[in-house]
Structures are given as C-alpha cells and as structure tokens.
C-alpha positions in Angstrom: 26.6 -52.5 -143.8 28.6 -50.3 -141.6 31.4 -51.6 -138.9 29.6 -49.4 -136.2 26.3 -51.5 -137.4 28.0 -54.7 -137.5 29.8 -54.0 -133.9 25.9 -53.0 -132.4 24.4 -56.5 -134.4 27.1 -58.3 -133.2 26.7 -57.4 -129.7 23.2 -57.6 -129.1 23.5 -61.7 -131.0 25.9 -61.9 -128.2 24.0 -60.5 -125.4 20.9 -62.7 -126.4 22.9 -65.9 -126.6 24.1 -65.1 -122.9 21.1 -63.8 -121.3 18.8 -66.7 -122.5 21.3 -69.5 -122.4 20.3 -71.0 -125.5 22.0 -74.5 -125.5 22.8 -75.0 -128.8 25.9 -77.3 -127.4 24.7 -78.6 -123.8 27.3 -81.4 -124.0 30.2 -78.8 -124.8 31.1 -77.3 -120.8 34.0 -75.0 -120.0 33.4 -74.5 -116.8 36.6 -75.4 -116.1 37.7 -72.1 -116.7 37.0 -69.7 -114.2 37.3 -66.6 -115.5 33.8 -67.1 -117.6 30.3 -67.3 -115.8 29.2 -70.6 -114.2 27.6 -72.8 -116.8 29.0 -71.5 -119.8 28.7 -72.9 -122.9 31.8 -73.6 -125.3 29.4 -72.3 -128.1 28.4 -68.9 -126.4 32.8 -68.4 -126.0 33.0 -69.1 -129.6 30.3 -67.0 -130.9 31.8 -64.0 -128.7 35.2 -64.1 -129.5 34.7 -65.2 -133.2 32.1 -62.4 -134.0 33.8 -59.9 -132.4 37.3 -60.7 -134.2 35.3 -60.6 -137.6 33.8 -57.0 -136.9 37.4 -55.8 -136.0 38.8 -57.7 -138.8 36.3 -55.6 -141.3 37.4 -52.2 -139.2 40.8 -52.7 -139.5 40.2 -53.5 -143.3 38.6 -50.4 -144.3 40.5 -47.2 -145.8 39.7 -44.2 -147.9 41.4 -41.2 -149.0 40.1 -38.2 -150.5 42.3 -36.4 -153.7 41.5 -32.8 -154.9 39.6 -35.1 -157.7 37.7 -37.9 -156.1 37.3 -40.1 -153.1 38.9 -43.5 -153.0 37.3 -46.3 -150.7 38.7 -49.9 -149.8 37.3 -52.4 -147.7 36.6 -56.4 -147.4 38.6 -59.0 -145.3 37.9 -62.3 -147.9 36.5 -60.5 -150.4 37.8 -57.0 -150.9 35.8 -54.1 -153.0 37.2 -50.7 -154.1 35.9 -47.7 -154.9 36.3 -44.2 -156.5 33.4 -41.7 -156.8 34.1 -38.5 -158.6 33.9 -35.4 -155.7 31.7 -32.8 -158.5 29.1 -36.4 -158.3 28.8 -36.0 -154.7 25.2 -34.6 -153.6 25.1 -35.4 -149.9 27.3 -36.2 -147.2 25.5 -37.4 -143.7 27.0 -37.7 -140.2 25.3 -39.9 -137.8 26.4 -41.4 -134.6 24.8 -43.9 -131.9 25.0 -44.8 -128.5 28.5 -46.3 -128.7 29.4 -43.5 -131.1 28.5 -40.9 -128.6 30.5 -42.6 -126.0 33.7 -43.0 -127.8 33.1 -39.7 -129.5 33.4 -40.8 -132.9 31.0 -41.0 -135.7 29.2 -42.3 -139.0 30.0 -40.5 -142.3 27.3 -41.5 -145.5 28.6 -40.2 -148.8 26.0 -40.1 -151.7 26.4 -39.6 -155.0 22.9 -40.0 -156.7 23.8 -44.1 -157.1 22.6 -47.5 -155.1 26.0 -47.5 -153.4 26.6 -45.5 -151.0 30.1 -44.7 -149.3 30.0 -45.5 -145.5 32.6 -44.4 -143.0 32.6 -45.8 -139.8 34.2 -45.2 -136.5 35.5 -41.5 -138.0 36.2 -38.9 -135.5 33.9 -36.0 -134.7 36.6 -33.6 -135.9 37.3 -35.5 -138.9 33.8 -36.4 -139.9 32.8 -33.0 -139.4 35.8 -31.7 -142.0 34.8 -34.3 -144.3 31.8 -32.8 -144.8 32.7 -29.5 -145.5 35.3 -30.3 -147.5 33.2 -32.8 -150.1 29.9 -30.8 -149.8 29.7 -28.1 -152.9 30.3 -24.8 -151.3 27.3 -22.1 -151.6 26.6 -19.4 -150.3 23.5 -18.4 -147.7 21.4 -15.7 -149.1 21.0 -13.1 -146.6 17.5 -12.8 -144.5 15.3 -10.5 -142.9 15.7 -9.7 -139.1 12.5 -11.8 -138.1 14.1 -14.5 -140.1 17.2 -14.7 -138.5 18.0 -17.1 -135.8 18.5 -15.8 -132.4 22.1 -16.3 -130.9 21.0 -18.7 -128.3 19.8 -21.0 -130.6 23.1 -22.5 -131.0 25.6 -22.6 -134.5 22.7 -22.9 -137.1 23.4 -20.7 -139.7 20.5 -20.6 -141.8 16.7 -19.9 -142.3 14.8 -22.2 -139.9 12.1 -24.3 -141.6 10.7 -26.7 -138.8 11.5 -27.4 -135.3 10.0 -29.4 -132.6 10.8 -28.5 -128.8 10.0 -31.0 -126.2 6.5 -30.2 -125.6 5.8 -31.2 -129.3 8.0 -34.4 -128.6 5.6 -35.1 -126.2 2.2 -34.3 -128.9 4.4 -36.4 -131.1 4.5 -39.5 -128.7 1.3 -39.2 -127.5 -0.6 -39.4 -131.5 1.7 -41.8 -132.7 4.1 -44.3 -131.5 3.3 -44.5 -127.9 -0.1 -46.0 -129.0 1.6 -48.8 -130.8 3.9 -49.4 -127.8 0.8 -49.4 -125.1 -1.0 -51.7 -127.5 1.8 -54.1 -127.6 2.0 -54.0 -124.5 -1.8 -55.0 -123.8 -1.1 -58.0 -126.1 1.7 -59.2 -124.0 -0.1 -58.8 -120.7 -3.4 -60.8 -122.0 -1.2 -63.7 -123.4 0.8 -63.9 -120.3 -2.4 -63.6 -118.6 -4.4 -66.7 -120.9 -1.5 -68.6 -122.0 1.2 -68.7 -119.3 3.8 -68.3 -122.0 7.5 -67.2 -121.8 7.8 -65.9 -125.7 5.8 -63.2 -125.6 8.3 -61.5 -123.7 10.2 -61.0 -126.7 7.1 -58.9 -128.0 8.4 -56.4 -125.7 11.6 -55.8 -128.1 8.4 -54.4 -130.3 8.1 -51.7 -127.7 11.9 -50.7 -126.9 11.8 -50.5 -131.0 9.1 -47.6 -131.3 10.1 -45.3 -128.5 14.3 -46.0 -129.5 12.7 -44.7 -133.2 10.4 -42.0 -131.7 13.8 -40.5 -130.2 14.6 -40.3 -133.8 12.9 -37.2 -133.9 13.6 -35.6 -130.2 15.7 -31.8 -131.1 14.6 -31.8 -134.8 15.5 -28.8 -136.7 15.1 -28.2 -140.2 16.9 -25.3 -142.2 17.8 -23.9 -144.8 20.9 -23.4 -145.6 21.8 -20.8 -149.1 20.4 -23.7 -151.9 20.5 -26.9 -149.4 19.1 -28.2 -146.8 20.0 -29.2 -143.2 18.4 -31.5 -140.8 19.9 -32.3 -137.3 18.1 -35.0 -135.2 17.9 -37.9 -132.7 18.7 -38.4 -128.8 20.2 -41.7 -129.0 21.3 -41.5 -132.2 22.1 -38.5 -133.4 22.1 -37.2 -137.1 23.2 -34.3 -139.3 22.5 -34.6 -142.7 21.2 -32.6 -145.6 20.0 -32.4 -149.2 20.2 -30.2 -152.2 17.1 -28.5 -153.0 17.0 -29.1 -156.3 16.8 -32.6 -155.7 13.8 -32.5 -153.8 11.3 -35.0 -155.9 8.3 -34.9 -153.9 6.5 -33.1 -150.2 4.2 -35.1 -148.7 1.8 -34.2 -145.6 1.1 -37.3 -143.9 -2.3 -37.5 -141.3 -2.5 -40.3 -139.2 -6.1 -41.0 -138.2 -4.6 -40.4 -134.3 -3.2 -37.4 -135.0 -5.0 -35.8 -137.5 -8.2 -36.3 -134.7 -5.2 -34.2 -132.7 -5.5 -31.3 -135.6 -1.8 -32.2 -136.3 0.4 -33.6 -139.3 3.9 -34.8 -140.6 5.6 -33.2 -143.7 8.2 -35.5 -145.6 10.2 -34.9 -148.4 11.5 -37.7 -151.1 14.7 -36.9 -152.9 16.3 -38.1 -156.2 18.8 -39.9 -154.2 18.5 -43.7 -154.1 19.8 -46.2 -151.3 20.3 -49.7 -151.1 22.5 -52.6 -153.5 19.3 -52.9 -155.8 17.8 -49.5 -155.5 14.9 -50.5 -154.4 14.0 -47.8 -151.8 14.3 -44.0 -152.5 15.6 -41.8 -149.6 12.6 -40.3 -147.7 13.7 -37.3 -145.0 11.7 -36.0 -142.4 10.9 -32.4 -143.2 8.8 -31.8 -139.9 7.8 -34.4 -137.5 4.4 -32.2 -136.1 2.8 -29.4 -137.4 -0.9 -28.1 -136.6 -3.4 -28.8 -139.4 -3.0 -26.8 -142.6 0.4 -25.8 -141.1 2.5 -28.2 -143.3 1.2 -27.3 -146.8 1.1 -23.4 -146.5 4.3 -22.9 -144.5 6.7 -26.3 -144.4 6.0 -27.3 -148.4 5.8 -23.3 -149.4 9.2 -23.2 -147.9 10.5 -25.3 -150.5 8.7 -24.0 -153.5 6.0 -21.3 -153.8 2.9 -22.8 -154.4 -0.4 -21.1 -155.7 -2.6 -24.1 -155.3 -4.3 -25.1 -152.4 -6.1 -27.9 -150.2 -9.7 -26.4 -151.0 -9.2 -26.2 -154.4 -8.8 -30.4 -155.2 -11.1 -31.8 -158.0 -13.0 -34.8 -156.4 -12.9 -38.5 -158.4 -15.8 -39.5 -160.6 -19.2 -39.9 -158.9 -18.8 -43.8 -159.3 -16.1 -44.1 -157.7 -18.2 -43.6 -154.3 -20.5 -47.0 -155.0 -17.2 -48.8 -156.6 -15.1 -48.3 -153.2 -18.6 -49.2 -151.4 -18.6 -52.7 -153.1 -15.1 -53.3 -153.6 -15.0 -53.2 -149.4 -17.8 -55.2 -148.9 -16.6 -57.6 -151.5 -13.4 -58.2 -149.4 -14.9 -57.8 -145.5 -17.6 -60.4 -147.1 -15.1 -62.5 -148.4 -12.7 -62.0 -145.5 -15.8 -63.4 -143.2 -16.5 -66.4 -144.8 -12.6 -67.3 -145.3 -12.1 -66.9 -141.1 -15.6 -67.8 -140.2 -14.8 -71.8 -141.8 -11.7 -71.5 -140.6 -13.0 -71.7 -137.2 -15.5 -74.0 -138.0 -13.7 -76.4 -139.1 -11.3 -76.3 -136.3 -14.3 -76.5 -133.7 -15.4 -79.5 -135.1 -11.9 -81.4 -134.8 -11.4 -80.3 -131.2 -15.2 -81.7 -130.9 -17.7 -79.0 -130.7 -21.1 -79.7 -131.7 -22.1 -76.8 -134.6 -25.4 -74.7 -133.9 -26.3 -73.6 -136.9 -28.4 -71.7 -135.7 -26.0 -69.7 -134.1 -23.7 -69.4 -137.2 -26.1 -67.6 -139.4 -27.2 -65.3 -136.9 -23.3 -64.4 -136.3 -22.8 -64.6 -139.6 -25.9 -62.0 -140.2 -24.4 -59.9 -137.8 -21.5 -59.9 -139.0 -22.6 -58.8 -142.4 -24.3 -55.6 -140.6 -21.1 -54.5 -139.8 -19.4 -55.2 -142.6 -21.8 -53.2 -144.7 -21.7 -50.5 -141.9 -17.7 -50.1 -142.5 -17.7 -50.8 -146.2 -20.4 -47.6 -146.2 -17.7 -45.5 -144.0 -14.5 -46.3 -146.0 -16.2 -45.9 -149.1 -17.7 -42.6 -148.3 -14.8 -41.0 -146.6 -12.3 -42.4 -149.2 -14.4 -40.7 -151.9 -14.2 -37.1 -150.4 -10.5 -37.4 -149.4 -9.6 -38.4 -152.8 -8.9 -35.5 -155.2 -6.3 -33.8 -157.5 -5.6 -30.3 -158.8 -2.7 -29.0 -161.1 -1.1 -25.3 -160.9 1.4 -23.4 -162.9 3.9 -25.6 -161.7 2.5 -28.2 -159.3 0.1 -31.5 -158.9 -1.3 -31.3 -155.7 -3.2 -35.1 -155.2 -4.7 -36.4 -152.3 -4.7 -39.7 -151.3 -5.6 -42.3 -148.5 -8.0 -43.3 -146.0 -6.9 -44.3 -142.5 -3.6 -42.7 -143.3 -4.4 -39.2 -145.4 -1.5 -38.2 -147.6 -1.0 -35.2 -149.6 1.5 -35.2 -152.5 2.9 -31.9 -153.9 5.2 -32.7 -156.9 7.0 -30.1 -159.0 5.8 -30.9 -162.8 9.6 -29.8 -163.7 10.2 -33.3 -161.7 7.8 -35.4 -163.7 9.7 -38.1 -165.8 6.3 -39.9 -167.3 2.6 -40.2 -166.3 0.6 -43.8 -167.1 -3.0 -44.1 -167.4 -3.9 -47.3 -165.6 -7.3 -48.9 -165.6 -8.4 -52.2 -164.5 -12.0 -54.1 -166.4 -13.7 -52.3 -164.0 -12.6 -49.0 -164.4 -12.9 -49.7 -168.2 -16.7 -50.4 -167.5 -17.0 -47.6 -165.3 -15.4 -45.0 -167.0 -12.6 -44.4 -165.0 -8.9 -44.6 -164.8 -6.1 -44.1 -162.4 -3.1 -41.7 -163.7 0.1 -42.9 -162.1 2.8 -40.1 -161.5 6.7 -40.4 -162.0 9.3 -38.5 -161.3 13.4 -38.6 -163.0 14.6 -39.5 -159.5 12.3 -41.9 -158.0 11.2 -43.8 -161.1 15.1 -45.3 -161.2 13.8 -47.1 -158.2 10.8 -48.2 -159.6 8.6 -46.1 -157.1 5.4 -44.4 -158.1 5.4 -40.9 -156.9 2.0 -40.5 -156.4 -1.4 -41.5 -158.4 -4.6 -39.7 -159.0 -7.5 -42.6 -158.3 -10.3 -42.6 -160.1 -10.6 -39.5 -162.5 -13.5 -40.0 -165.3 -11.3 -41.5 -168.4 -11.5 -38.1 -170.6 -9.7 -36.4 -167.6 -7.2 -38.4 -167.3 -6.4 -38.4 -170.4 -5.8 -34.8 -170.5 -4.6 -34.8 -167.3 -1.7 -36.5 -168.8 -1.2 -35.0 -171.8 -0.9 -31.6 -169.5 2.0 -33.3 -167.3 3.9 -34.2 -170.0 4.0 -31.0 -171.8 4.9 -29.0 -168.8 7.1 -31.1 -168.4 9.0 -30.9 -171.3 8.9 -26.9 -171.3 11.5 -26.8 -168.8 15.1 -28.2 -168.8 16.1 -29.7 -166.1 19.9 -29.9 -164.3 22.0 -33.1 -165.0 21.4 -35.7 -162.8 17.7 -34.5 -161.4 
C-alpha cells in the first residue's frame, strides 16, 4: 500500500462519513466550535484529523537511497520494514500518477524485481521519478528501423517502434462494446429499484458506475512500443501510467473477444509477464498490449510483434467429437438443477407470505422453463465445441478457449515449465482429458497458463510429451 493510495482511501472514508452523516456518536456534539459545519459530530473530527495524521505519519516515515550496487528502502511508523534489492535483479520500474498526483506534480515509482514485493515510491517528483527510471532500468540499445516504421516527429518523444495505439475515436468503439454497457445496465437497476422500492441505498450502486468509466479512462492515449529489447506502455487520463517490460519475460499473449465486441468485429490483446505482484503472489502481472484491434488484427500484427509466429487461427485442431454431447448435458444438468434450486425457493417463500400454490401453473412454468433450458444448453454446447481447439508450431501452442468470453492463448514452448494431463470420471469414461499448460513465470503463482479442454486421451498424451521436450531443447535466461 502506497502513501498516495492511503492519502486517496483516506479521503474518500472521510468524505463519505461527512456527506452522509453517519452518526456513529449522536450524543458526542461539537458544535460549539464554529469553525466546523453545523451539526458536526465529535466522531467525524476525529476520524479526519486522526486518519489524516497517520497517512502523513507513514510519508514522513519512508526513505530510500539508491548505491552504484542496490537500492535501499525504509518505511513503517510502529512497525518498521527495510529493504535492499540488488539493481542487476531489477526488471521493471513503473511510474504512475493520479488525480492528486497530477495536481501537485508528483508521482508513483513501482520497482520490480521478479519477487511478491514490490518497491513503491510515493509522492516522488516528476523529475526525480523520471531519473529513477533511467537510471535503474538496464540500458539497451534501440535497433534501428525502416522509414515506414519510424514515428513521425509530431507524435511526441516516443523513441521506438510503435506496436498499438488507440486515438479517441477507438476510445469511443472501446466504450461503446465494453464498459459503458455495464455502466447503463447499472444504471437501469438503480432506476427500477428506486422506481419499485422507494429505497435510498441503491444510490450507492451508482459508485459501480463512476468505477467503470474512471477504469475505462485507463486506456484513453494508449500507446504501445517497442523500445530496443523492452517494451513501453504509456496510458490513462486520470491516472496516468508509464511502465514497461522486458521482452523476454513475456510468458503468455492473449486475444480476448467479448461477446459485445467481438459482434463489433473487434478484440483486446494482453500480455502476462513472469513478474508476480502481491505479499502472497497470488496474481501474476497482466499488461494491456492493445485495448481494440479489428478482428484477426491482434494475432497477425500485435502477438507477431512480439514473436514471429507460423501458426494460425484456421489451422486449430477441434476437441474430441464427445465433447459436443458432454458440454450439451453438463449445461443442462446445471440450468436443470439451477431451476429446481430457485424454482422452491420461491415456492416456499409464496407459501409463508400466503399464496395459494396452482400446481397447475408450476409444471407448466416449470415445462417451459425446461424448453429453454435445453434451447441454451444446445447453444453453449454447440458453440463451445467449435471455439475450442489447439494447434502446436515450431515454437508455439496456439489454444483457444471460452464461450461468452473467446480467448486465444499464444505461449512460447521455450516458456513452458510443466504440462498436466487432467481428467475427471467422466472424461476417463469418455476418453478424454484436459492438458493443463505452465509456464516458469506464472506457475510461481500458482496460475495455469492456459489448458487444452477436451483432446481424445492418446493426444493428450502426446501432446504433452511434445511440450516437454521442446521445452527442454532450449535454455532459458536466469530468472525467466
């Protein structure tokens, strides 16, 4: 947790206690004092002042210092932590700032060095942050690029070979097939139970709404490069980032299609690095590569950016025939059961409130609803069996995977770490088996790459046995 995070929490506890006057001491008045508003609670006064005085507290607390040999970091108030990380360990070195942080001019530094822990600076000037990153970052060199592939002048300072970028008409297509559907369907919600229920809470659901359009400005001005062997990534309106990432540590592309916006003919390319976040490394570090691209767009030109790739989309394997009939019944199996579980449910609570049961009425319902149920159970079943698929190259796994969300893993088999053969009494009977993918980065978080569902069993098997040994033809660089 970084001061600059702590400052923002603290205010907005602050601001909530104030704007809804929640009287958590109605007995306690200082209205005495008029320099605070009228009916001011002594509990709102102390929450203030003491919150406030912790977050400068932890500010004032913090140092580092960076030698020719490392970087040294100190902070706590009661409890005090220090901490040296090795500068030849370091493999990325972020600079964010917010809303305050624009004001004030300062900004965020993240230091990673391939651990849970990460080294956060906060409140460091733009100057300062901006050296810091330089200086700590491994020096390379930009290899020199064709006139088409050079960036024109009034582009501004980018310096290197432009991967993705997304102007504000794509900002717009990016609203428009993603989160601005959440936020108007939150916004329906709150209208009909203001409507029905004459309720004050659901204003909160609003918060829902400021949260999707404050994280869709995550992505207003993106630009991707790259930059000699790294690469650079500069984003956000409200809170702006720069950060970047070696390519070398790039574990996994994945082009993501959103039922919405794949209807749109468009897609989202991310990348997962071998970088891991978080005390318990529990979550890997997953960077947006290019927020929109047109269908088709983000395997050939965004993913082939990174590595070249000879395999493509049209050439997937499809899983076992039974796999069409098993994701038919297992569907229907849980809508069914699903049905039954809500359908008492209400039952039951019609007959406390008093409602005579027609049961008449609840079968045919019931019927109907089983109609539908095997209506959807045939859809999901039948598009999930012709978007699944797999197909290994040279020096890739291309899998495909997901329904209502369509994803499409390319991961380098120089990555892989180890490949499980997974199969349930079902698959046994069937004669299938899922292979799950690792790679050296991402299994230290105990995330599965990517897995190939329902492959006949003698495929899978060999599917495996071919990861693993190109695999282990090729060394990899410490730490990868």
């Amino acid at each position: 947790m970084t001061v600059l995070k702590e400052l923002g929490s603290v205010a907005w506890a602050v601001v909530g206690v104030i704007i809804f006057d929640f009287d958590f001491a109605p007995n306690v008045s200082i209205d005495a004092l008029p320099w605070l508003p009228e009916g001011s609670d002594l509990f709102e006064l102390l929450v203030a002042v003491g919150a406030f005085a912790l977050a400068i507290a932890r500010y004032l607390s913090t140092r580092f210092r960076v030698t020719e040999t490392s970087i040294e970091f100190r902070r706590g108030v009661v409890f005090r932590t220090e901490r040296t990380t090795r500068r030849d360990r370091i493999q990325n070195v972020a600079v964010g700032t917010g809303l305050l942080g624009r004001i004030f001019g300062v900004r965020t530094v993240e230091i990673s060095a391939g651990d849970p822990t990460d080294i956060t600076l906060a409140f460091v000037g733009r100057t300062t942050a901006e050296a810091l990153r330089a200086d700590l970052l491994p020096t390379d060199s930009t290899p020199e690029v064709e006139e088409t592939d050079k960036i024109p002048d009034s582009a501004g300072p980018a310096r290197g070979v432009v991967i993705a970028e997304l102007g504000r008409g794509g900002f717009v297509r990016y609203l428009v097939t993603g989160p601005l559907i959440g936020a108007v369907t939150i916004v329906i919600l709150v209208v009909v139970l203001l409507v029905f229920a004459d309720q004050r809470w659901p204003l909160f659901s609003f918060a829902g709404v400021i949260y999707l359009l404050m994280r869709s400005g995550d992505v207003y001005d993106f630009r991707a490069e790259q930059r000699g062997d790294r690469l650079h990534v500069t984003q956000g309106f409200i809170r702006r980032e720069e950060k970047g990432a070696a390519l070398d540590r790039v574990q996994m592309a994945q082009v993501v299609r959103p039922v919405i916006r794949g209807l749109f003919g468009h897609e989202t390319v991310r990348i997962q690095t071998a970088d891991v976040l978080g005390e318990q490394a529990q979550t890997m570090k997953v960077n947006l590569l290019s927020p929109l691209e047109a269908r088709g767009e983000g395997t050939e030109r965004v993913v082939g950016a990174l590595w070249p790739i000879d395999i493509t989309e049209e050439d997937l394997l499809g899983p076992a025939p039974v796999s069409l009939r098993r994701g038919i019944l297992r569907t229907l199996i849980i809508l069914v059961a699903g049905g039954l579980v809500v359908g008492t449910a209400i039952v039951v609570i019609a007959s406390l409130v008093g409602w005579t049961r027609d049961w008449a009425l609840i079968f045919s319902l019931f019927a109907g609803y089983l109609v539908v149920a095997l209506l959807l159970a045939v859809f999901y079943g039948r598009r999930r069996y012709r978007l699944l698929g797999h197909v290994v190259g040279p020096d890739h796994i291309m899998v495909s995977t997901g329904v209502f969300r369509h994803r499409l893993a390319v991961v380098p088999i120089a990555k892989i770490q180890s490949v499980q053969i997974r199969r349930s009494f079902f698959q046994r009977r069937s004669g299938i088996s899922d292979v799950a993918i690792d790679t050296a980065g991402m299994s230290l978080a105990g995330i599965t790459a990517t897995t190939v569902f329902d492959a006949p069993a003698q495929l899978g098997v060999e599917l495996a046995g071919r990861l693993i040994d190109g695999a282990s033809q090729v060394a990899l660089p410490d730490g990868v």
